[in-house]
DOPANU-348380 format. One line per 3 residues: their letters; for each residue y, x, z of N, C-alpha, C. Coordinates in steps of 0.1 Angstrom, whole numbers. Each point is the difference from the previous one (the first is absolute). Layout:
residues N
A	Y,X,Z,Y,X,Z,Y,X,Z | ... $
This chain:
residues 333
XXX	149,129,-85,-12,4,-7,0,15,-4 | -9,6,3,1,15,-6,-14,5,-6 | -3,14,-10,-12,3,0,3,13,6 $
XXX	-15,5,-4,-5,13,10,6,9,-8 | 8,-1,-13,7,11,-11,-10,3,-8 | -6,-6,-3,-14,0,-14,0,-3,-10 $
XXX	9,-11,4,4,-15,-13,6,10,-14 | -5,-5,-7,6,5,-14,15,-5,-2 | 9,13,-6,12,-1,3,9,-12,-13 $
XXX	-11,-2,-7,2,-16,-10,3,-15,12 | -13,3,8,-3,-8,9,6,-4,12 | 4,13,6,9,1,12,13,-8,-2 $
XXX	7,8,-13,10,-7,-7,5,-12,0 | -15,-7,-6,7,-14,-5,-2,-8,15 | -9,3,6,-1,-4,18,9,-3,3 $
XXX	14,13,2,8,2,5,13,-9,-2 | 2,-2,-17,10,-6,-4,-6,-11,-6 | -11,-7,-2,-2,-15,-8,-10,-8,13 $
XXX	3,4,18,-3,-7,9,10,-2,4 | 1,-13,5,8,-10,6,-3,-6,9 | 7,-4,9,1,-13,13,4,-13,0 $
XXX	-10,-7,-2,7,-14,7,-8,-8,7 | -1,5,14,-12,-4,9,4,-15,8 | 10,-2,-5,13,-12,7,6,-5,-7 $
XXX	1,-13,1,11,-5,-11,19,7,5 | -5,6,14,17,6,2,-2,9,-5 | -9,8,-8,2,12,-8,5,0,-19 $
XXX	-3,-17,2,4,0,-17,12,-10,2 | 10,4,-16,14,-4,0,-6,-11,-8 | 3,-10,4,-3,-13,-9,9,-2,-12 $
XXX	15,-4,8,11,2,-8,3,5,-16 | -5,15,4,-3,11,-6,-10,-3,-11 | -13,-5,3,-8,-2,-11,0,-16,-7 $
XXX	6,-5,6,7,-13,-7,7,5,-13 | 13,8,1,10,2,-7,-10,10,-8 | -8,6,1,-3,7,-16,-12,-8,-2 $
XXX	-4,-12,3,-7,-8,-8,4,-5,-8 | 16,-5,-3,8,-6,-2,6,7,-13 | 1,12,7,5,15,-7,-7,-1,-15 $
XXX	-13,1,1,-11,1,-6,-6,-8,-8 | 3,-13,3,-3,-10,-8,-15,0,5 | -6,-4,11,-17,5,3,1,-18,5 $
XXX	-15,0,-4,-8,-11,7,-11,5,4 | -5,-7,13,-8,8,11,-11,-11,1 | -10,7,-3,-15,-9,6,-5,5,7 $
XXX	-6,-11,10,-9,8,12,-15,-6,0 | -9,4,-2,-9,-2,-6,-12,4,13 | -8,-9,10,-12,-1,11,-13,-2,-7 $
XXX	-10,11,-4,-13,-10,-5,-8,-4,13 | -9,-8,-7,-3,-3,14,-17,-9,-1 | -6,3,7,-14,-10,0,-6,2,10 $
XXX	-1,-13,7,-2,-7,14,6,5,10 | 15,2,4,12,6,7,5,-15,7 | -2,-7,2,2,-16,2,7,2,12 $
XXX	-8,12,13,7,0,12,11,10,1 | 7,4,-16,9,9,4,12,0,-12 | -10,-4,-10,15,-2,-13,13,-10,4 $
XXX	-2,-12,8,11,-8,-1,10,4,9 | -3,8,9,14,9,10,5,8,-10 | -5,9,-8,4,6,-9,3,-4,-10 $
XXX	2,-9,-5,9,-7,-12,11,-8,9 | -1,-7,10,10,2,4,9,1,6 | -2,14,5,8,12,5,7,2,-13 $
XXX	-8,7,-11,8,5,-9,8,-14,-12 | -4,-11,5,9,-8,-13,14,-2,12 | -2,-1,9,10,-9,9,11,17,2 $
XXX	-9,10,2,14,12,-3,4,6,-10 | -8,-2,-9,7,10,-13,-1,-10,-14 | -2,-14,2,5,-12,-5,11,-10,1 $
XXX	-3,-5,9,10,-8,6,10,6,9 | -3,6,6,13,8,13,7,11,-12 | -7,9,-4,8,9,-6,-8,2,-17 $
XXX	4,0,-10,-2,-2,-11,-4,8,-10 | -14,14,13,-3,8,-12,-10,1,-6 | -6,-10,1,-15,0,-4,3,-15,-13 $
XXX	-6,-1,-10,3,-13,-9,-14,-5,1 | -12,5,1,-10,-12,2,-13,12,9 | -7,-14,5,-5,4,11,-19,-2,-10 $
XXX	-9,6,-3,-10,-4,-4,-12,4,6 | -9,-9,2,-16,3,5,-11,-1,-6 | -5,7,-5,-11,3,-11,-10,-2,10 $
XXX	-10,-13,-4,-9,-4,11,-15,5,-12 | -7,10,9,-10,1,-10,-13,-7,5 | 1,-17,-4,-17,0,4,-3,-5,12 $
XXX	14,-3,8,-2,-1,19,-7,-12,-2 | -11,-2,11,-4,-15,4,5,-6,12 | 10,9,5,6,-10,14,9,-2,-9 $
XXX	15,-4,13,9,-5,-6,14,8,-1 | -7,10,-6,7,12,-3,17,-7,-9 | -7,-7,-12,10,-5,-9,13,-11,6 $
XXX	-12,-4,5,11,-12,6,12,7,8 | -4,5,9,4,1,12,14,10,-4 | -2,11,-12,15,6,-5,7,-8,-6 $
XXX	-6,-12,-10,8,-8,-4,11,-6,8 | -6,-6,14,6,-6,10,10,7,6 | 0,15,1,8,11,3,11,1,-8 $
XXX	1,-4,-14,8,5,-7,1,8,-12 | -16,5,-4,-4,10,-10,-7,-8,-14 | 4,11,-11,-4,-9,-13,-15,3,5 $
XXX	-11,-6,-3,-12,2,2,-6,-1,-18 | -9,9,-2,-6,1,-14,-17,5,3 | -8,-2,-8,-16,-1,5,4,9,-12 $
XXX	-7,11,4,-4,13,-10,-5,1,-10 | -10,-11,2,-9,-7,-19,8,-5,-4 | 13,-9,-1,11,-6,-5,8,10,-12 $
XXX	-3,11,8,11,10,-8,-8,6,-14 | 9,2,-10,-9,7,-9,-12,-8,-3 | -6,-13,-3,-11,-4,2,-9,8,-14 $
XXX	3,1,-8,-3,4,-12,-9,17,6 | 3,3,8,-3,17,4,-15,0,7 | 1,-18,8,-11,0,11,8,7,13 $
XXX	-11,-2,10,3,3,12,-12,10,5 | 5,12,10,-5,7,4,4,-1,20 | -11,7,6,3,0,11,8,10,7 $
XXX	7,2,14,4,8,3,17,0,0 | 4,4,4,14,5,8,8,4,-12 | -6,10,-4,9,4,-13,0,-14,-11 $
XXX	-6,-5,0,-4,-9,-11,18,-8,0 | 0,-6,15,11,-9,1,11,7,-2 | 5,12,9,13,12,-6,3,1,-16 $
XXX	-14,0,-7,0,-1,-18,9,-7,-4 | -7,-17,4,4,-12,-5,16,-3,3 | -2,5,13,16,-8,5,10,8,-5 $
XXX	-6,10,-8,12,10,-9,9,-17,-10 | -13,-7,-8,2,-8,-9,2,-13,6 | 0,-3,17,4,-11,4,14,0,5 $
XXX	5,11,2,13,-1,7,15,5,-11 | 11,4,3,10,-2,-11,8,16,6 | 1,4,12,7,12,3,1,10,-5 $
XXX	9,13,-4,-5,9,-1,-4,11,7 | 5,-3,16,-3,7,15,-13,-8,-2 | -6,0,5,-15,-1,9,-4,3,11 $
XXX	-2,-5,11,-4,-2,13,-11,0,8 | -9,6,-2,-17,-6,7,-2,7,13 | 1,-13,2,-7,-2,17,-10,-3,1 $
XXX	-9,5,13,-16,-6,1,1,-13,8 | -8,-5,-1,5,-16,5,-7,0,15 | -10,7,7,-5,3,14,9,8,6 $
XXX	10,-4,1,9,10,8,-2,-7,13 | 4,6,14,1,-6,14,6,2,5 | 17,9,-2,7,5,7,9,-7,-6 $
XXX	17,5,3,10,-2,-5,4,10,-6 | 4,-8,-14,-2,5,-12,12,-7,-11 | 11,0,10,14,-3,-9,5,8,-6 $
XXX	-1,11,7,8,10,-8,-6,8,-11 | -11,-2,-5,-7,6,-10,-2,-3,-16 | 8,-11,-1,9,-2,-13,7,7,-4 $
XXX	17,1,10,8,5,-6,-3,15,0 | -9,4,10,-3,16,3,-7,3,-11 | -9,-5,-10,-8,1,-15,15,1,-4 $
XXX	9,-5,0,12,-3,-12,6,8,-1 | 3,6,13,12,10,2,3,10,-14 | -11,8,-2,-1,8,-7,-1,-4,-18 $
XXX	-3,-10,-1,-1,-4,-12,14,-6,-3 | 8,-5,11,13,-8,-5,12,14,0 | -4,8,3,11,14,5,-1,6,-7 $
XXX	-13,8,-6,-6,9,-5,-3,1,-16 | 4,-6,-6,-4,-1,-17,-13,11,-4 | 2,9,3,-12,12,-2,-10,-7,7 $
XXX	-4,-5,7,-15,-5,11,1,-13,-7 | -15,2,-3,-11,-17,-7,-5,0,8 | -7,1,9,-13,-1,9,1,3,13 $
XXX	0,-7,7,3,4,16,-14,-6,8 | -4,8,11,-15,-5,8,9,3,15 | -6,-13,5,3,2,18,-6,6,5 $
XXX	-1,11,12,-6,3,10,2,-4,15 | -8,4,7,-2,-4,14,-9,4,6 | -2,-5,17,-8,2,9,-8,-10,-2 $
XXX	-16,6,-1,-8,-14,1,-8,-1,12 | 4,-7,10,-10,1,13,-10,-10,-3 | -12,8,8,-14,-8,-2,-5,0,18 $
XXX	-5,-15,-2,-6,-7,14,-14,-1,0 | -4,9,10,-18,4,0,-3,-5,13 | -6,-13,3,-6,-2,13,13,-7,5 $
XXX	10,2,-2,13,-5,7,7,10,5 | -6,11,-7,10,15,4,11,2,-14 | 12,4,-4,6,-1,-8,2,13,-1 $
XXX	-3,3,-10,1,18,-6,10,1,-12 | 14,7,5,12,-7,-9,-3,8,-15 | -6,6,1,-2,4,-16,-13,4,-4 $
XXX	-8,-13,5,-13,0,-4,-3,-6,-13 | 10,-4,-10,-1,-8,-6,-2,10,-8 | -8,-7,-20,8,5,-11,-16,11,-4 $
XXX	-12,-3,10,-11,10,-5,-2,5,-14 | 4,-13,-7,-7,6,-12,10,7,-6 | 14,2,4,12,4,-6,-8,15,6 $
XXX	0,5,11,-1,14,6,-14,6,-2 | -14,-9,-9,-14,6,0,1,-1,-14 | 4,-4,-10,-3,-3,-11,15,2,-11 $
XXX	7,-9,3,14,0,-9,3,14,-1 | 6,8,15,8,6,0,-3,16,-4 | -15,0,5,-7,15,-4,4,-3,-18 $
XXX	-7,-5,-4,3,-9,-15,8,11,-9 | 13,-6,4,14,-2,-3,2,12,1 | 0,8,13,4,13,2,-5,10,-10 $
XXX	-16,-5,1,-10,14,-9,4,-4,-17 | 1,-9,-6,5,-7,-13,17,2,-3 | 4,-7,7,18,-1,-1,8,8,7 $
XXX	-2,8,5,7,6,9,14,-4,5 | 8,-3,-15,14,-2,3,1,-15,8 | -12,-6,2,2,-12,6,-2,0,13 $
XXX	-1,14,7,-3,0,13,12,-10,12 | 11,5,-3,5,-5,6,1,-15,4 | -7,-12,-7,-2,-9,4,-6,-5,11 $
XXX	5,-7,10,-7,-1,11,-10,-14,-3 | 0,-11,0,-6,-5,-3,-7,-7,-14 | -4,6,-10,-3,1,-11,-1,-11,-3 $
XXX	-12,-7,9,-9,-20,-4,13,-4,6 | 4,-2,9,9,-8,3,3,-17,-9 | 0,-11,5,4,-9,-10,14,-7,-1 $
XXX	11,11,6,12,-7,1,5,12,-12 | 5,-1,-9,9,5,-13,8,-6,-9 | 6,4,-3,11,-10,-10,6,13,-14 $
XXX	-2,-10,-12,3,10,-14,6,-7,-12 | 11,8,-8,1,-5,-12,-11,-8,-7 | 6,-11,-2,-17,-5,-13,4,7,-14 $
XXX	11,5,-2,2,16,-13,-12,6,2 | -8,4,16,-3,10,1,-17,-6,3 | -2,-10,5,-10,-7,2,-8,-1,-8 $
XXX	4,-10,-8,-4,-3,-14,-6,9,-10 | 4,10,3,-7,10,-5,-12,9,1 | -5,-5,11,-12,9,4,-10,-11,7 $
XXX	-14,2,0,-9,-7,1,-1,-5,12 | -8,-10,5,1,-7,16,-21,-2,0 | -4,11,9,-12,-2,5,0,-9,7 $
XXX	-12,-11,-4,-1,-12,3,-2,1,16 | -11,8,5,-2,0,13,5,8,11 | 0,7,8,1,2,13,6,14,-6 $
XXX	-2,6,-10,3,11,-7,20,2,-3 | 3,-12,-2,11,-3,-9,15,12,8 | 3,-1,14,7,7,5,0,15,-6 $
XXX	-10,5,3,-1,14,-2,2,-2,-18 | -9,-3,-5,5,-2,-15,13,0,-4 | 7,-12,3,16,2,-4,6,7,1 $
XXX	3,10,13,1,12,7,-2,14,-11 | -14,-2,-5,-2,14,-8,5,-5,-11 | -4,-7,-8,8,-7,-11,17,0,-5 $
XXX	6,-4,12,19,-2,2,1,14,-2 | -6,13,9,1,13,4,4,1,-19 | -11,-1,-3,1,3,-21,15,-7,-5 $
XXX	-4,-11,3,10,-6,-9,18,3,6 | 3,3,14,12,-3,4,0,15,6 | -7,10,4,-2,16,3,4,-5,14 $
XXX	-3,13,7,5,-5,15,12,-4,3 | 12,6,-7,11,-2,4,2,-16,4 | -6,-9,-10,2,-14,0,-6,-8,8 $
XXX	-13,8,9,-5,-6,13,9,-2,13 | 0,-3,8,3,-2,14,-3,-8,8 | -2,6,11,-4,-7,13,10,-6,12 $
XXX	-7,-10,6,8,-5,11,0,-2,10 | -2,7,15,-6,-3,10,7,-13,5 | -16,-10,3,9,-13,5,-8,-5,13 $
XXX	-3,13,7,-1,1,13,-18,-4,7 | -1,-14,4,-15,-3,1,-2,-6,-12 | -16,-3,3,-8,-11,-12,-11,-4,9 $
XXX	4,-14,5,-16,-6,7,-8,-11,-10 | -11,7,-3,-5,-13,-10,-14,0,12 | -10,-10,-7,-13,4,0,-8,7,-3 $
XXX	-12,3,6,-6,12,-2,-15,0,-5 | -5,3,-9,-14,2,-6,-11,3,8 | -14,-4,-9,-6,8,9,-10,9,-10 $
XXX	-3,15,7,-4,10,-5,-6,0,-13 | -10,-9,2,-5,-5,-12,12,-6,-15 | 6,-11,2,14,0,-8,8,13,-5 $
XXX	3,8,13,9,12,-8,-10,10,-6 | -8,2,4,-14,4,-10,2,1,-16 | 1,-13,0,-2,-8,-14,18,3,-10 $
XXX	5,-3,12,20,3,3,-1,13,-11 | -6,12,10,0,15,-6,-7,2,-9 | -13,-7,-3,-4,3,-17,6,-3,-11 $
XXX	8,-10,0,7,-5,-12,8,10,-1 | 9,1,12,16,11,-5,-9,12,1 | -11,8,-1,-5,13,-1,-4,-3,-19 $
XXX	-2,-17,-4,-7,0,-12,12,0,-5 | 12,-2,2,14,-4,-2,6,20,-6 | -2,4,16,10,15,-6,-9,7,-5 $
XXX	-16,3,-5,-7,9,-8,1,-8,-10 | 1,-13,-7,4,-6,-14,9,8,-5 | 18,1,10,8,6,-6,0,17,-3 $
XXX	-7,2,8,-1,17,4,-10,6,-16 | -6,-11,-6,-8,7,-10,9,0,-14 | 14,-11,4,11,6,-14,1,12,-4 $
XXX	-4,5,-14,3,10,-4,-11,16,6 | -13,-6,5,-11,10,5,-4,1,-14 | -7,13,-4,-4,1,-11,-17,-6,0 $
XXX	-2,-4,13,-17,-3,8,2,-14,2 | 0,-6,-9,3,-16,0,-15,-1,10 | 5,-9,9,-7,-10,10,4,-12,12 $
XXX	-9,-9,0,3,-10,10,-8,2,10 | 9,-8,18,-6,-1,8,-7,-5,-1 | -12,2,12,-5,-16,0,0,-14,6 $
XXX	-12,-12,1,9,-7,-1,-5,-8,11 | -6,2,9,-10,-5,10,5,10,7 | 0,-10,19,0,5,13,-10,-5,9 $
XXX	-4,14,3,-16,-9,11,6,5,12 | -2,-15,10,6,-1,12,-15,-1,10 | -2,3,9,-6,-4,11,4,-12,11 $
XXX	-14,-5,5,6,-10,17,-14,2,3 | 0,-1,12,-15,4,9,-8,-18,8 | -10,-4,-12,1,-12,10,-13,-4,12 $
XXX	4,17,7,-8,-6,13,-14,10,0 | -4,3,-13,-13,4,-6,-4,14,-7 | 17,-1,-9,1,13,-7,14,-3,-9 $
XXX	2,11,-9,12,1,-4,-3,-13,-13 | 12,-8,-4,-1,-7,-13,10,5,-9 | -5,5,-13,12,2,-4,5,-11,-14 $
XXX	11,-4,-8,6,-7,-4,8,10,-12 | -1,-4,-11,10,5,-9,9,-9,-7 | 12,3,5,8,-7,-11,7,9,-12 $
XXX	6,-8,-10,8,5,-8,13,3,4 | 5,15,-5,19,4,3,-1,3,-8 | -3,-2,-15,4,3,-14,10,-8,-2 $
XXX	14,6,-1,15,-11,-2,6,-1,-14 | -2,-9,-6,4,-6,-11,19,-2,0 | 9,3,-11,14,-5,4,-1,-9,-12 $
XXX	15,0,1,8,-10,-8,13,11,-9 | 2,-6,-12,4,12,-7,20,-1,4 | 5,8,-4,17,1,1,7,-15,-3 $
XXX	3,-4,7,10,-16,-7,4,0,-10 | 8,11,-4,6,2,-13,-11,-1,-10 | -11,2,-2,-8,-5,-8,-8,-15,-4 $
XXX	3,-9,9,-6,-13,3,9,-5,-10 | -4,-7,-6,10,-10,-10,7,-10,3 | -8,-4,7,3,-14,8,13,7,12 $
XXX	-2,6,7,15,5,9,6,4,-10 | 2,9,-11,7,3,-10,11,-10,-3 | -10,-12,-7,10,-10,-6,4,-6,9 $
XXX	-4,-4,17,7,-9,6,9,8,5 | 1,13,0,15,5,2,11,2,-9 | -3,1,-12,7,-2,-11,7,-12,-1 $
XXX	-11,-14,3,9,-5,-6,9,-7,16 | 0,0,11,6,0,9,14,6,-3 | 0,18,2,8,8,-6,7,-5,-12 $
């Protein structure tokens, strides 16, 4: 990977020395990260949300229980935060091997909200680790090695809370495969973002990305945008709370999931645009909010129709303040 020599030399920097490889499981020492889990006293959750994933969660639970469960012992529980699925999303991880938990279950006292972040929140207070694991549960490739490759740096590294994977995302148009067509809204919306706001965050290659793994020291502390928002959020948030030094990335080679359609990432890019101008107004002396409506177009046949939805993103506040995760780790502890 290289840049054109533009990058800010904050940026360049941490590129250089807080990116990593593990595009293969022959590129990570298992051995190795056994023994400082051990070292460490660490318990490891891996945590899939998931809603209506039916034709793809139960290879992926288990792939990951039968290798980093049962064959080799670095993972302690495997969980699926099912938000809402009406197939047979729940069953079918159960059957695989995965704790399965319905997202309204958690926290009931809080209510339930929709959205992706919503479940990442909750499973802070459903699961017991202090590593943390999130994987997207539409994965389609092979995707063994992207456990320990999130771990690497967290079980080695004591300075790094926060680690995000990167990769190639190829996208299939017509049945033509365009190996790095993937990730639009990361390259029209995220990434301009990030650059013109954060600069020191340039170096991240895939910002949304949904494969990352973090201290819950470090988690727990910062808010979880319920919706489609929540990636980029954590990201600017951790930046505060852990400074860059404690970020890092991982390249873990491809990522084949499924693919949206225009209309979806649309909606995708409003939230994380309502996501990083929320944070961007910390500390403006010109208090304001985005807004909170996106008008989309479709043409049916006659003339344009257009449609507004809401990307006004609501979160969930730091763990550390919930009472209820409070005391149930207290009295666990």
């Amino acid at each position: 990977m290289s840049d054109s020599g533009r990058m800010r030399p904050d940026a360049r920097a941490w590129f250089e020395h807080r990116t990593t490889s593990a595009t293969s499981l022959a590129e990570i020492d298992v051995p190795a990260l056994l023994a400082a889990k051990r070292r460490g006293g660490h318990r490891i959750s891996v945590v899939l949300p998931a809603r209506n994933e039916a034709a793809t969660v139960g290879g992926l639970v288990h792939d990951l229980v039968t290798r980093w469960v049962t064959a080799v012992p670095l993972v302690d529980e495997v969980l699926v935060m099912d938000s809402d699925s009406t197939d047979d999303t729940a069953a079918i991880a159960r059957a695989a091997g995965a704790d399965v938990v319905a997202t309204a279950d958690v926290l009931p006292g809080h209510g339930s909200r929709r959205g992706k972040g919503e479940a990442l929140w909750k499973s802070l207070a459903a699961t017991t680790g202090d590593l943390v694991v999130f994987i997207d549960s539409d994965l389609l490739n092979d995707v063994s090695h992207y456990v320990p490759g999130l771990l690497g740096p967290l079980l080695t590294d004591p300075r790094v809370d926060y680690v995000k994977g990167c990769y190639t995302r190829p996208l299939t148009v017509h049945g033509e495969v365009r190996a790095g067509g993937g990730g639009r809204v990361t390259e029209l919306t995220a990434r301009p973002l990030l650059n013109a706001l954060w600069p020191e965050l340039a170096g991240f290659v895939q910002p949304l990305g949904g494969e990352y793994a973090g201290r819950r020291s470090a988690l727990e502390q910062v808010p979880f945008v319920s919706g489609y928002g929540v990636e980029v959020g954590l990201l600017v948030d951790l930046l505060q709370v852990c400074g860059l030094s404690g970020l890092a990335q991982v390249d873990l080679g491809t990522r084949v999931h499924s693919h949206q359609t225009d209309e979806a990432l649309g909606a995708m890019a409003g939230q994380i645009l309502s996501t990083v101008l929320t944070r961007a107004q910390r500390g403006n002396r010109h208090r304001w909010a985005p807004g909170g409506l996106l008008t989309q177009f479709a043409h049916d046949g006659e003339g344009f129709v257009p449609t507004s939805i809401p990307v006004a993103v609501d979160q969930r506040p730091p763990m550390v303040t919930v009472a209820d995760y409070v005391e149930r780790f207290a009295a666990v502890g």
